[in-house]
N, C-alpha and C positions, 0 to 999 in steps of 0.2 A: 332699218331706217336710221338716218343719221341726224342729231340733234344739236341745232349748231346755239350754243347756249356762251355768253359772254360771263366772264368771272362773277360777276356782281347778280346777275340771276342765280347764279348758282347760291352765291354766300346767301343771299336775300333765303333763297328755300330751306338750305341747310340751317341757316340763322331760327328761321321761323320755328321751323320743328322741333332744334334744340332746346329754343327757350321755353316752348310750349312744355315739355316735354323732362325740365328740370335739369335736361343739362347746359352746362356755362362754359364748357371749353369749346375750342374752333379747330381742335387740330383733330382730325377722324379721317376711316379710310373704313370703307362697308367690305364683310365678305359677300359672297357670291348670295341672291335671293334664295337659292334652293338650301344654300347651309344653315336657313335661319332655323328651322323647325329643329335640326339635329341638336342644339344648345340646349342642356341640362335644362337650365331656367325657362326652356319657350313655354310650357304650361302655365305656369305662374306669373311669369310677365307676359303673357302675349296680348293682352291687353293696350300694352303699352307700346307694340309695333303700331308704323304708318299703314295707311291701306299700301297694298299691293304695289298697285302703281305709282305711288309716290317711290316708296323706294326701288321700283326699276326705273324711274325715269331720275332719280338721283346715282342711279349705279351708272348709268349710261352717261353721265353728265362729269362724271366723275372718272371718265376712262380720257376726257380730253382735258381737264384740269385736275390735276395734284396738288392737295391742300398741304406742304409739310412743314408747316411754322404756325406756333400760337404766341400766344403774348405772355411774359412771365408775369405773375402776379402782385409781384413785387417788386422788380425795378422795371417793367415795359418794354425789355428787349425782348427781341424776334428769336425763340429758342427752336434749334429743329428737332421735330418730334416723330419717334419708329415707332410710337406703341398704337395699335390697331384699335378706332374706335368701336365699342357692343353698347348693345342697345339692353344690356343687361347688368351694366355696371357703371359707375363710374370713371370717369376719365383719372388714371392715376399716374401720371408721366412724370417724369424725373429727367431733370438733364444729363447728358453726357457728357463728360469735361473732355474727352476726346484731345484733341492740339492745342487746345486752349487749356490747360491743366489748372483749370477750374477759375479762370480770370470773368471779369465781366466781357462782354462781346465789346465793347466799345475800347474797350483794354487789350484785346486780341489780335488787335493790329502790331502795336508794341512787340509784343512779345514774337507776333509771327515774324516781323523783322528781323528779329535776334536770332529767332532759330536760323533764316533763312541765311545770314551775315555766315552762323556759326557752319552750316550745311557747304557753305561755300567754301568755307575757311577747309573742313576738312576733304573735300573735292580736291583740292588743288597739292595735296600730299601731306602725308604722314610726317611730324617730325621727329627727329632723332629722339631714343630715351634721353630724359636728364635732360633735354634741351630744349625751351621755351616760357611758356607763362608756368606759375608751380599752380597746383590743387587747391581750388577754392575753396572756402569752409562753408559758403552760402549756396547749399544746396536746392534746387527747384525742385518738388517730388513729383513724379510721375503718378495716373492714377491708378496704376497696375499695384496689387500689392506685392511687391518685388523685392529687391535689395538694390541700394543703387550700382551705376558703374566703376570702374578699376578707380578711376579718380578721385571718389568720395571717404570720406575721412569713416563715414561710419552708416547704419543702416538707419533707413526714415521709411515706416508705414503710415498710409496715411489713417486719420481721428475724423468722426461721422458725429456730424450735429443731430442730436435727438431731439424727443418733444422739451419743451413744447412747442420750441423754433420751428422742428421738421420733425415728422415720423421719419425711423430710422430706413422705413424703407423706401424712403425718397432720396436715399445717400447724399445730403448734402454732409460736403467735405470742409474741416476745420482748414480756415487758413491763416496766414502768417502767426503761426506760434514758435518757439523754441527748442532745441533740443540741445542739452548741455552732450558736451563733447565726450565718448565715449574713450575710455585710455586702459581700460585693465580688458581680463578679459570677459566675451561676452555674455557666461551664465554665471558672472559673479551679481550677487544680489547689492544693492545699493539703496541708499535712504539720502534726505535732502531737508535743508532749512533755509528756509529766506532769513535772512537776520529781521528783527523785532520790528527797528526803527529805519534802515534803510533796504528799502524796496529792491532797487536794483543789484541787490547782494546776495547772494548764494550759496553754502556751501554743502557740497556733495560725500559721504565716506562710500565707498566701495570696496565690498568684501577680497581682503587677499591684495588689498592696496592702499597706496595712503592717500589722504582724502586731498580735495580740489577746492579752491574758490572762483568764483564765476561774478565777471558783472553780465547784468543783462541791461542791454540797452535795446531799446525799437526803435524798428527800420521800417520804411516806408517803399523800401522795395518790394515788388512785386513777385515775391516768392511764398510756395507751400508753407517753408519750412528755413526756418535760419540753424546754422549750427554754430554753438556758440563755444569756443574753447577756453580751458581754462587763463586764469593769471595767474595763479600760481600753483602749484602740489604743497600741502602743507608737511613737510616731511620733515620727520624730529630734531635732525641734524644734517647739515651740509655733509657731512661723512659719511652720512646714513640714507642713500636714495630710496632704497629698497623698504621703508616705513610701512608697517601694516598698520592704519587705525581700526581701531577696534570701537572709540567713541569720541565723540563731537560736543559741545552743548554749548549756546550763545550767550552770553551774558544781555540782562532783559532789556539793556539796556542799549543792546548792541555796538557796544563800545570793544569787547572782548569777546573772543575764541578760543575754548580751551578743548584741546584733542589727546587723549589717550592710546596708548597703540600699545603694538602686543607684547614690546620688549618692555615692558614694564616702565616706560618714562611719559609723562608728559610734557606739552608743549602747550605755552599761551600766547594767543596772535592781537594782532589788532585787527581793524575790520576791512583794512590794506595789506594784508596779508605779509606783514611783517612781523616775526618773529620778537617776542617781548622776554619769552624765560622757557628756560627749556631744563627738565633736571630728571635723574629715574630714581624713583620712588619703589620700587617692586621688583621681585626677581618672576612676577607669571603678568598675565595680559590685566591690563585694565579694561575695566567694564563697566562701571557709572563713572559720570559728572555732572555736578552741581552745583553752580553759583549761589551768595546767600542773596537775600530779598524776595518779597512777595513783586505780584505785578504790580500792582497799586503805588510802589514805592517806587521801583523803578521808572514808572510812569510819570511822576509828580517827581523824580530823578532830573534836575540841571544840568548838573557836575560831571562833565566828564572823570573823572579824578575821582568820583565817589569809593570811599574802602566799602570793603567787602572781606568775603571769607569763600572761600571754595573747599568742596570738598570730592576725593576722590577715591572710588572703591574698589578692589582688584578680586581676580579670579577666587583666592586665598581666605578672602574676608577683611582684610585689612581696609581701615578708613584713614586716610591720611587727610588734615586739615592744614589748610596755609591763610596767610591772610595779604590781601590784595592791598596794598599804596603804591607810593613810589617804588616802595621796592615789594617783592614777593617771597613772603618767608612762610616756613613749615612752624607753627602753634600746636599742635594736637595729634595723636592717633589713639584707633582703638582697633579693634579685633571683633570680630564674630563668628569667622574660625570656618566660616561657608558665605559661596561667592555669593559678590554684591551684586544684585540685580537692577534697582531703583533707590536713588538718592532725591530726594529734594526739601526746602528748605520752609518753614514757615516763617521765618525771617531773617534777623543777624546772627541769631544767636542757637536756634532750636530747630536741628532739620531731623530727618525720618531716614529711615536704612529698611529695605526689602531685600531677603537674601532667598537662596534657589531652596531652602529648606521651609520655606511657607514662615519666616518669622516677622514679625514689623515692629523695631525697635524706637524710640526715639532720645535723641540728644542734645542737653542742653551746656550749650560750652561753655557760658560763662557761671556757670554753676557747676560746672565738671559734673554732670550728675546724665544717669541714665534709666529709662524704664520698656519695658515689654510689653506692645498691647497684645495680651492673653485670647487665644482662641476668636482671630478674626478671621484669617482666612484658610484654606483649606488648600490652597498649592500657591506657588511663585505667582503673585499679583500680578497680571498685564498689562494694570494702571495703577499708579497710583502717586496724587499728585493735591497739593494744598490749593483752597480757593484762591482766586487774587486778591481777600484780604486777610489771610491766614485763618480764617473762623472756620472753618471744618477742612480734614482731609478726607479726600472720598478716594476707595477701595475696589478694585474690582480685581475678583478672584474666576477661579473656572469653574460657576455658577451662574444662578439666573439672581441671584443677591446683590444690590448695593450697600456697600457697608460708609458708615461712613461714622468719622471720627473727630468729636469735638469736644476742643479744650476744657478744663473747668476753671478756677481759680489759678491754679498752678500751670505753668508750662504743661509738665508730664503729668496732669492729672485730668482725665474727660471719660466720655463714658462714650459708648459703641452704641450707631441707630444701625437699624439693618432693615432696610426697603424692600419690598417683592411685589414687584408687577411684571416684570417680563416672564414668560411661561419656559423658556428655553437661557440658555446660556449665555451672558453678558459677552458680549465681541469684545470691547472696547468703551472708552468714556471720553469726552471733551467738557471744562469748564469755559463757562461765557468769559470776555477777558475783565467785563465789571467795569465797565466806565460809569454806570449807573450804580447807586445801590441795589435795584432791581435786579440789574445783570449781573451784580457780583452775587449772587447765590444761588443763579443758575449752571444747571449739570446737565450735560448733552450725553446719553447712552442710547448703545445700538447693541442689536441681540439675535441669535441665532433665528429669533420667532420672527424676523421682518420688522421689528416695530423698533421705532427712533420716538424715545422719552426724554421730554425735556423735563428738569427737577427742580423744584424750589427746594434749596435746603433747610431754609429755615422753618415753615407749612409741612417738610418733609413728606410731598405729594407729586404727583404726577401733575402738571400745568399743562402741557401738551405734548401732542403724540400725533405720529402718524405711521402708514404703511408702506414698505417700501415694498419691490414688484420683487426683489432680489434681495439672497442671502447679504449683509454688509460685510465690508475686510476694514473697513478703517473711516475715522471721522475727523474735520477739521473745521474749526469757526474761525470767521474772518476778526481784524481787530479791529472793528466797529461795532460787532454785534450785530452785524445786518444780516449773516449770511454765513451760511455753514454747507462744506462741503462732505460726500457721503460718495467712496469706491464701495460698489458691488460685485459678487458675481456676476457674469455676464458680459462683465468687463467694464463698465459700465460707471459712467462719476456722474453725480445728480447733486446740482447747487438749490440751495432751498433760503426762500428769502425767510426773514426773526425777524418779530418773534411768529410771523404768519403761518411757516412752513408749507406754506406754499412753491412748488415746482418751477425756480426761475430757468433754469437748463441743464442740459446735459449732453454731456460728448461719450460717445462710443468706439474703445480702444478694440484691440486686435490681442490684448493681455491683460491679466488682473492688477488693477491697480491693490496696493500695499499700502499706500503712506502717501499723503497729502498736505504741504503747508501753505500758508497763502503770505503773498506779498505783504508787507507792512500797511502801503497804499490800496490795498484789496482789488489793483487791478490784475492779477496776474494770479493762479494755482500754480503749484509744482508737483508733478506726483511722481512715484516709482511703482514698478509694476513685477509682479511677482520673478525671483529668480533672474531679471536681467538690470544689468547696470542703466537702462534708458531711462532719463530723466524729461519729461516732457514740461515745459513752462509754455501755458497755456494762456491769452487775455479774456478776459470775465468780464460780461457787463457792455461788450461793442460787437455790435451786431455786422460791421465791417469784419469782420474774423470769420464771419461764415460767407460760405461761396454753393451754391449748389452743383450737382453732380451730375 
């Protein structure tokens, strides 16, 4: 018998049943009446099947109209949908970015132009090598996870919005972010900092190469993925292209750039990538640098022109100290006879030295004077770094212990607190940047046990905490205080709003991320991910950046 049933009969029945019934989506297609009993669940839900004949007179209604479009929940366009509705589960569908490489549909015109212009363009024949438009650096990514074509400067996988925007397995795909331009080679490892104070500034070292300065700017083009190439290679000397750095470090005030490389000289830039002093200091590789000033100082900083003092520490043990004006001159060195690992400064005058033999020394210049804090850690510190108003330096060794170190009367005289609340091994540490007094005594640590502890230093307690799903690799706080970002195992980068810690999002890489800095203006992350030179700069905070899949 044939039933001749107009569209709107049909949604009216399928409507009714659904809502009845708890489900909310419109996009469904029934298998055959006799497959329903074979479904694991029919014992348990069979309750919740139509009589009989309702669903063969909906299977039959359904062999003359094809429902294959619902409505997105979120912007109201018409998405087409393959996933087969049960009566035993939820409707879980996810878009297909298909030719439209993840744009809105209303946007899919556009682009289908483009391609169809470009389809055209290559119909009509092949041109000569060397002969035509050159390679674009603004790559469009495909949703395949692939390498691009012969054309492309460098490879783009695509980044998956997680909760709380999306569950990852609704693959919504990150869109218009960054990718600084790859230039050494591919399984050299790399690290990345946004300078302090301007946002759109960059700088990249890559192992086995010398490092890059990047502006980033956003584009309003309708692409995956931009790739952004360097301004400049910071490389020690015009005679010297071949520069391996070895270290980078910003000055807080991002006025300066001082890069150490392996031939033992350094060079200081400006934040234009212009070369200010360049001299070699060492006959083995340099390994820390360290501007003087707390952040606090730097902050409440005017003067471009502000003196300073730098310091830098080579494979050997040697510290060599200059002092930053108009002009840059060598004042100081010292020795400790095993390589420098971590320098930094508690102000102008009195900075700290970590060397690979587990020692932590500290120095005070204008007093020529030096002391050893005794028996604090127990291997090469993986952090260690002054608050931003120099009242305590906090320690983290290959333990589940925060040490931490605070002055007394004297520069070189304080006394050792040593914290224990994580059950497993300190990953890492970040301090708040303190623009409150509040915030300047807080300390951000992450631990083999899953748990992110936030620390008052001065209560010397635990303030809060949470659980993360995945082991951590690395942490970063925005510079507001508002927002700290956290790479995991799993691949996985999770932004947490402060002081709530609360789940603001997260994207899902195809690699482990290592290293994390955030923009000055905290609209943008940068991260690096284990073992490859890809630097991904991602926008934070605009819900425009995500596209579904």
């Amino acid at each position: 018998m044939k039933i001749n049933l107009t569209s709107d009969d049909i949604n009216l029945l399928v409507y009714r049943y659904l809502i009845e019934n708890g489900y909310t989506h419109t996009a469904f297609c029934f298998n055959k009446e006799a497959d329903i009993h074979r479904n694991p669940y029919y014992n348990s839900h069979a309750d919740k099947l139509p009589p009989n004949a309702l669903v063969a007179f909906m299977q039959k209604a359904m062999i003359y109209i094809y429902i294959e479009y619902h409505t997105d929940e979120l912007t109201g366009e018409q998405l087409i949908c393959e996933e087969p509705f049960s009566f035993f589960k939820k409707h879980t569908c996810f878009r297909k970015l298909g030719q439209q490489r993840g744009l809105p549909i209303k946007e899919s015109s556009i682009l289908a132009a483009e391609q169809e212009a470009q389809t055209i363009k290559e119909k009509q024949g092949e041109q000569p090598m060397g002969v035509g438009e050159p390679a674009s650096c603004d790559v469009a990514m495909d949703t395949e996870d692939s390498a691009l074509d012969g054309n492309s400067l460098t490879q783009v996988y695509p980044i998956y919005v997680g909760p709380p925007q999306r569950r990852l397995a609704d693959k919504w795909q990150l869109m218009r972010y960054m990718q600084l331009l790859d230039y050494a080679t591919s399984n050299a490892a790399a690290d990345a900092y946004f300078n302090p104070m301007m946002p759109e500034c960059i700088v990249k070292r890559v192992e086995y190469a010398p490092p890059a300065l990047y502006t980033i700017v956003a584009t309003k083009k309708m692409k995956a993925c931009e790739i952004v190439p360097p301004d400049v290679k910071l490389i020690e000397s015009d005679t010297s292209p071949s520069s391996v750095g070895t270290a980078i470090k910003w000055r807080r005030d991002g006025h300066m750039l001082c890069v150490g490389y392996a031939s033992g000289s350094i060079a200081i830039w400006d934040n234009k990538g212009q070369r200010l002093f360049t001299a070699k200091i060492s006959n083995t590789t340099i390994t820390a640098i360290a501007f003087s000033g707390n952040r606090k100082f730097w902050y409440d900083s005017e003067d471009d022109h502000t003196p300073c003092k730098l310091a830098v520490g080579d494979a050997e043990g040697s510290i060599t100290i200059f002092k930053v004006e108009q002009d840059i001159v060598q004042i100081a060195s010292y020795s400790q006879g095993m390589l420098i690992t971590e320098i930094d400064w508690r102000d102008h005058d009195v900075f700290t030295v970590a060397t690979a033999d587990a020692r932590i020394v500290m120095y005070d210049t204008e007093a020529c004077q030096s002391a050893t804090i005794k028996d604090v850690v127990q291997s090469n510190p993986q952090f260690m770094e002054w608050g931003p108003n120099g009242n305590c330096l906090a320690i983290v060794d290959n333990t589940n212990i925060l040490k931490l170190y605070k002055p007394g009367g004297k520069p070189l005289q304080g006394n050792v607190v040593t914290l224990k609340a994580h059950t497993k091994n300190i990953v890492t540490a970040c301090w708040q940047f303190g623009h409150t007094t509040k915030a300047s005594n807080k300390l951000c640590t992450i631990a083999m046990d899953k748990q992110l502890f936030i620390w008052d230093v001065v209560t010397e307690c635990v303030v809060m905490s949470t659980t993360l799903d995945q082991v951590p690799t690395t942490i970063a706080v925005n510079s507001t205080d508002t927002a700290l970002a956290i790479g995991t195992y799993g691949n996985r980068i999770k932004i947490y709003n402060l002081p709530s810690l609360t789940l603001s999002c997260s994207l899902c890489d195809h690699e482990l991320p290592t290293n994390i800095t955030w923009a000055a203006d905290d609209r943008y992350i940068a991260y690096n991910v284990y073992n490859k030179q890809r630097t991904l700069v991602v926008p934070i905070g605009s819900s425009s950046a995500f596209v579904p899949e």
